[in-house]
DOVO-648724 format. One line per field, with one value per residue (C-alpha): residue number from 1; residue in one letter; chain; x, y, z. Coordinates in steps of 0.1 Angstrom, whole numbers, padded with zeros to 4 digits, always signed. Layout:
% residues N
num = c(NUM | ...) .
residuo = c(A | ...) .
cadena = c(A | ...) .
east = c(X | ...) .
north = c(Y | ...) .
up = c(Z | ...) .
***
This chain:
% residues 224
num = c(1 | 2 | 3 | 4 | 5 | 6 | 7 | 8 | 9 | 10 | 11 | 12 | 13 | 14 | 15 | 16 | 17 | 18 | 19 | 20 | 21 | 22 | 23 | 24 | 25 | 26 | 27 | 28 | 29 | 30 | 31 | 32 | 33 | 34 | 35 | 36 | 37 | 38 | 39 | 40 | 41 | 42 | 43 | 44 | 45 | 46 | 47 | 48 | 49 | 50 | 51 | 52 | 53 | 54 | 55 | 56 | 57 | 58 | 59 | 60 | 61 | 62 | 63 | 64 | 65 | 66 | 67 | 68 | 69 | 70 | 71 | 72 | 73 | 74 | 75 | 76 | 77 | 78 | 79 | 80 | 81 | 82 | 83 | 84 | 85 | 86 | 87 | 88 | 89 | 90 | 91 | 92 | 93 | 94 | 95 | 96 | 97 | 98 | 99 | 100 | 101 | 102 | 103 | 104 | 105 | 106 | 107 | 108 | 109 | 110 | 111 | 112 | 113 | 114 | 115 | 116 | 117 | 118 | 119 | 120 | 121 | 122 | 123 | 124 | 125 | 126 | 127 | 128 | 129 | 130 | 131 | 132 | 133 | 134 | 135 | 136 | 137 | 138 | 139 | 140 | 141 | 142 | 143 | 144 | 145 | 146 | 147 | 148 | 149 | 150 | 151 | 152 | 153 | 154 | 155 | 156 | 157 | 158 | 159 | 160 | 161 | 162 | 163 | 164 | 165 | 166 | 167 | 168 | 169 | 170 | 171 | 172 | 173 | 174 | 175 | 176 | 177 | 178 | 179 | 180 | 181 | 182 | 183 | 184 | 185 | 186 | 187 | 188 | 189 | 190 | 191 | 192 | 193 | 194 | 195 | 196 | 197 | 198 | 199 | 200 | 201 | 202 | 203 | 204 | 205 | 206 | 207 | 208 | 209 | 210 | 211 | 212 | 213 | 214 | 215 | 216 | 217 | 218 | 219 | 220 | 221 | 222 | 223 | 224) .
residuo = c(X | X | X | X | X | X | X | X | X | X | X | X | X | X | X | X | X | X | X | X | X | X | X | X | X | X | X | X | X | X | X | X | X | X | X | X | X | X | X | X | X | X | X | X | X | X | X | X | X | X | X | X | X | X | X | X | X | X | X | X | X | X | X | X | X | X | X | X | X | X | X | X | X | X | X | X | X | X | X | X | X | X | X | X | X | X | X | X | X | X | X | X | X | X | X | X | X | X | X | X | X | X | X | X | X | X | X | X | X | X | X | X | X | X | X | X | X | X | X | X | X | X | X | X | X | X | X | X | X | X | X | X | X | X | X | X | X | X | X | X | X | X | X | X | X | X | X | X | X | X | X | X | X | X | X | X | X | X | X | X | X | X | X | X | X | X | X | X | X | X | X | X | X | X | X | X | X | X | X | X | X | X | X | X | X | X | X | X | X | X | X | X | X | X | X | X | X | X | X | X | X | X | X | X | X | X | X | X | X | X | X | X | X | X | X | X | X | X | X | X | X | X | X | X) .
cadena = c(A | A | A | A | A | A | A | A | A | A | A | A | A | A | A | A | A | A | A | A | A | A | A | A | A | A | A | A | A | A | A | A | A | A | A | A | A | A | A | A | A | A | A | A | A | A | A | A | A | A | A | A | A | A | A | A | A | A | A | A | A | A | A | A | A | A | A | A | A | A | A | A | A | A | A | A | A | A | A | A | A | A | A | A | A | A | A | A | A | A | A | A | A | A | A | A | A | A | A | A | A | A | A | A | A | A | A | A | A | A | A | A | A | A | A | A | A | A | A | A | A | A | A | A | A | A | A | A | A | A | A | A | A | A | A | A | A | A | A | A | A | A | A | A | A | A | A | A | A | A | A | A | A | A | A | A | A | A | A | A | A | A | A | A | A | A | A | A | A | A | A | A | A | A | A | A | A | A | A | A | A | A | A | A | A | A | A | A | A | A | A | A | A | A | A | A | A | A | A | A | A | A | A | A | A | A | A | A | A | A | A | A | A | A | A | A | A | A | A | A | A | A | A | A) .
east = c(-0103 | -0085 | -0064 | -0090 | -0113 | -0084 | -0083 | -0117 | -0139 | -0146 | -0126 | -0099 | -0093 | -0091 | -0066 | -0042 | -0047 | -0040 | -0004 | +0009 | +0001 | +0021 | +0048 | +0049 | +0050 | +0084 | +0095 | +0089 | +0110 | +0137 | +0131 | +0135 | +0163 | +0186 | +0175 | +0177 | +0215 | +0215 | +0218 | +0250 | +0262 | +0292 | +0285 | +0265 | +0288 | +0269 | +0238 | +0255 | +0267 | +0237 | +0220 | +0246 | +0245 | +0208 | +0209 | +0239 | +0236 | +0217 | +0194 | +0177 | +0175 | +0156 | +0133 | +0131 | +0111 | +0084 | +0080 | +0068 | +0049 | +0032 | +0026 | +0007 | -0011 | -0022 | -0031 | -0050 | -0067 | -0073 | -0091 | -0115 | -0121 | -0130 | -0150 | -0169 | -0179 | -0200 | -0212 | -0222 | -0237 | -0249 | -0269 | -0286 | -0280 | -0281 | -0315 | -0284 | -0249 | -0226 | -0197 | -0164 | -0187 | -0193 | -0160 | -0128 | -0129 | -0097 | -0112 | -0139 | -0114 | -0083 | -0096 | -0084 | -0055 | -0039 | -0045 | -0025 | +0004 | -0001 | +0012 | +0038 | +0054 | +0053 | +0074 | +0095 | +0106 | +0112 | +0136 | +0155 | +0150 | +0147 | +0173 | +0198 | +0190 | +0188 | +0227 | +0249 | +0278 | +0251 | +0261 | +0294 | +0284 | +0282 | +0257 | +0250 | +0257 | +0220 | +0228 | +0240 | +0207 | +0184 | +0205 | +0194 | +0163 | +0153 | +0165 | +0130 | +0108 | +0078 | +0090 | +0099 | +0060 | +0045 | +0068 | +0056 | +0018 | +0026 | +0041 | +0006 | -0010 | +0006 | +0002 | -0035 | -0036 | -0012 | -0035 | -0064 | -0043 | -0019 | -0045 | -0071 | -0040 | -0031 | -0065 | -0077 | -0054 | -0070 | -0053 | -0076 | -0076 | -0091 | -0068 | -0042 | -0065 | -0058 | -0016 | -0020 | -0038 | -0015 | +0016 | -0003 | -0005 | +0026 | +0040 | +0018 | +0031 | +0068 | +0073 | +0057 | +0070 | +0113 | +0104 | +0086 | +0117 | +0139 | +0136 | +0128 | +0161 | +0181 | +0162 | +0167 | +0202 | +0201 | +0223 | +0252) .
north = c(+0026 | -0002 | -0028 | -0055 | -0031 | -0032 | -0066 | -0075 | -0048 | -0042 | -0014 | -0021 | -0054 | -0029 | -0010 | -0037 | -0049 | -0016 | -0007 | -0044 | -0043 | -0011 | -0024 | -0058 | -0035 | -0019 | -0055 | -0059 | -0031 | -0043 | -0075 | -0072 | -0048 | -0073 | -0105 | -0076 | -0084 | -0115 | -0097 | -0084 | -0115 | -0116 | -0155 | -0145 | -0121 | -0091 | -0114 | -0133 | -0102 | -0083 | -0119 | -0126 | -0092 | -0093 | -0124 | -0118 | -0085 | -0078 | -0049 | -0074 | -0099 | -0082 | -0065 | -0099 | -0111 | -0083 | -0092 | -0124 | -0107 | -0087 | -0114 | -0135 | -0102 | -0098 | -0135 | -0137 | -0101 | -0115 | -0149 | -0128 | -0100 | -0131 | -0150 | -0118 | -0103 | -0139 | -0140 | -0103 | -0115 | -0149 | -0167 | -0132 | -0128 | -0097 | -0090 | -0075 | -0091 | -0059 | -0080 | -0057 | -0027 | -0026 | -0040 | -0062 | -0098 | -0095 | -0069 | -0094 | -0122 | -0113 | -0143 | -0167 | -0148 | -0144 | -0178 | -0190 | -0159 | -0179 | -0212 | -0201 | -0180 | -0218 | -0228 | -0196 | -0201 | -0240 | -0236 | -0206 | -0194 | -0222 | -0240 | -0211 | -0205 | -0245 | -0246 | -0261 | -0232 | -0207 | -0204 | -0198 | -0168 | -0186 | -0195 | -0213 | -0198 | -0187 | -0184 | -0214 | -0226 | -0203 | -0221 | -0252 | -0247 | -0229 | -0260 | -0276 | -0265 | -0270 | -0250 | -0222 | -0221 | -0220 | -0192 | -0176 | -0185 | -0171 | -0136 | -0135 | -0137 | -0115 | -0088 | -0093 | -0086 | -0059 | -0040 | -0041 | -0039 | -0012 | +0010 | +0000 | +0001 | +0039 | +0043 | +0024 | +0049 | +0078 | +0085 | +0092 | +0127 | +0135 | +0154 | +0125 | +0096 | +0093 | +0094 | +0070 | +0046 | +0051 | +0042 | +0014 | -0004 | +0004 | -0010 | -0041 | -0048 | -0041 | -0057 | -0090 | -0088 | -0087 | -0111 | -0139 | -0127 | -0142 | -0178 | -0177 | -0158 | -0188 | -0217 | -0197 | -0192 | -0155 | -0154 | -0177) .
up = c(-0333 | -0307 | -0314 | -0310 | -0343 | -0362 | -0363 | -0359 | -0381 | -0417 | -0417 | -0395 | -0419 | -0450 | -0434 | -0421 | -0461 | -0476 | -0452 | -0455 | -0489 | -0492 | -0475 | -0500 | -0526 | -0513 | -0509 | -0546 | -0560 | -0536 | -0546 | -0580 | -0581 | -0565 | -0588 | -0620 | -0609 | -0627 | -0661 | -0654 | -0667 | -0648 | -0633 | -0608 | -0589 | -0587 | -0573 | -0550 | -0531 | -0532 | -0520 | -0490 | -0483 | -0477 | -0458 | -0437 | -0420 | -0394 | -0405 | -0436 | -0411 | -0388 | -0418 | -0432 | -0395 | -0407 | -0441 | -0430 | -0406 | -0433 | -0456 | -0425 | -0415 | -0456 | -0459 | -0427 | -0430 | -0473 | -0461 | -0437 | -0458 | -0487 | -0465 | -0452 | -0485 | -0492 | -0460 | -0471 | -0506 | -0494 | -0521 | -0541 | -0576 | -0590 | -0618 | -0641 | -0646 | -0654 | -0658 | -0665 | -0664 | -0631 | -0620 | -0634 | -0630 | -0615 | -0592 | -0580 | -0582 | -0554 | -0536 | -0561 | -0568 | -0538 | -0534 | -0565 | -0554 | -0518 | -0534 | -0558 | -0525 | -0513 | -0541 | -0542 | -0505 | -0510 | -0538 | -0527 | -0489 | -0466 | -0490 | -0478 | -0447 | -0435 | -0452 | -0430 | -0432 | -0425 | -0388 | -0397 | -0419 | -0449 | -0478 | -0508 | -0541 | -0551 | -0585 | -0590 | -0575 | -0595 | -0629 | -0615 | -0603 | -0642 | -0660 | -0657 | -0684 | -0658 | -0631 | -0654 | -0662 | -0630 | -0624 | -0651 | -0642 | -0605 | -0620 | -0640 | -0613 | -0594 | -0619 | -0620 | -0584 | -0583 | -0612 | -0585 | -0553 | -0557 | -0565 | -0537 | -0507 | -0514 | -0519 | -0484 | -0464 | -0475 | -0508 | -0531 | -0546 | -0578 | -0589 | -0583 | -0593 | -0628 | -0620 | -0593 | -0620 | -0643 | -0615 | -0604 | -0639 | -0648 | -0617 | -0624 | -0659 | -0653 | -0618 | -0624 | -0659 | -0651 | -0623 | -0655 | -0673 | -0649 | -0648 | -0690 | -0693 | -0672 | -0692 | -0726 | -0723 | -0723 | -0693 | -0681) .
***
């Protein structure tokens, strides 16, 4: 397969999908494994050096250039695949609606959920990362106190809940996703099938689920 296939075909879109997907979903565990910090309780220190470690050495840095390069690369690859599949069903119904049977709604939905995970990353990156890095001591190896910021930012009742609406839908599209990106680079053994399920559920309930917790725990008062 060349470059331009990879890019340009059916399968070559699948495959970009299924590897950056894969690589997200390291970003996830790292993810929340630092913000799980925050429930040491300790005023933030534990955070806030796991945070300016991450955003002060070089290696992160330089990982952190490719992580935005896979989200663009699983957007991009997401709104072609999307706009593909209806060019592919165009306007035919089907004689019998199977509904769940034949697929889960949030199977035949990633569209609209990667969308609504699309605009929450907006929000995400707006209140915490371009915030830090646009800090005016950043140049001189210094940033803001992002737990500070995340006590703020969790004091308003409404942003709270369309953090909590963005984790849902990011564990509806993990529950499909994690699955079909092992599964789109070729793992997909029978024998493994059911334990790869089972990971994939699990990793959709729990992930999504400490990163909800997170802003209710700051508004609630379960942390200081």
């Amino acid at each position: 397969m060349t470059w331009k296939q990879m890019f340009t075909s059916s399968v070559g879109k699948k495959l970009i999908m299924g590897f950056t997907g894969i690589f997200l979903i390291l970003f996830l565990i790292v993810h929340v494994a630092l913000n799980a910090c925050i429930w040491a309780n300790d005023g933030g220190k534990m955070f806030n050096a796991g945070a300016h470690f991450m955003g002060g050495t070089v290696v992160p840095r330089i990982l952190e250039i490719g992580l935005f390069a896979g989200f663009i690369l699983h957007i991009i690859q997401g709104i072609m695949l999307e706009i593909q599949n209806r060019k592919a069903r165009g306007n035919v119904k089907y004689a019998v609606n199977y509904n769940n049977r034949g697929s889960k709604w949030y199977s035949r939905s990633m569209g609209l959920l990667g969308t609504l995970i699309l605009l929450f990353l907006i929000m995400h990156i707006a209140h915490f990362w371009l915030p830090n890095r646009s800090h005016q001591g950043f140049l001189l190896g210094e940033e803001i106190n992002l737990y500070e910021t995340m006590k703020d930012v969790f004091s308003n009742v409404w942003v709270v809940v369309l953090y909590v609406v963005g984790c849902i839908s990011l564990a509806y599209h993990l529950a499909h996703g994690f699955q079909s990106a092992f599964r789109t680079i070729g793992v997909h053994n029978k024998r493994y099938n059911k334990m790869l399920t089972s990971i994939g559920y699990a990793f959709a309930i729990i992930v999504p689920l400490a990163f909800a917790l997170m802003p209710v725990s700051f508004y609630l008062g379960w942390i200081n």
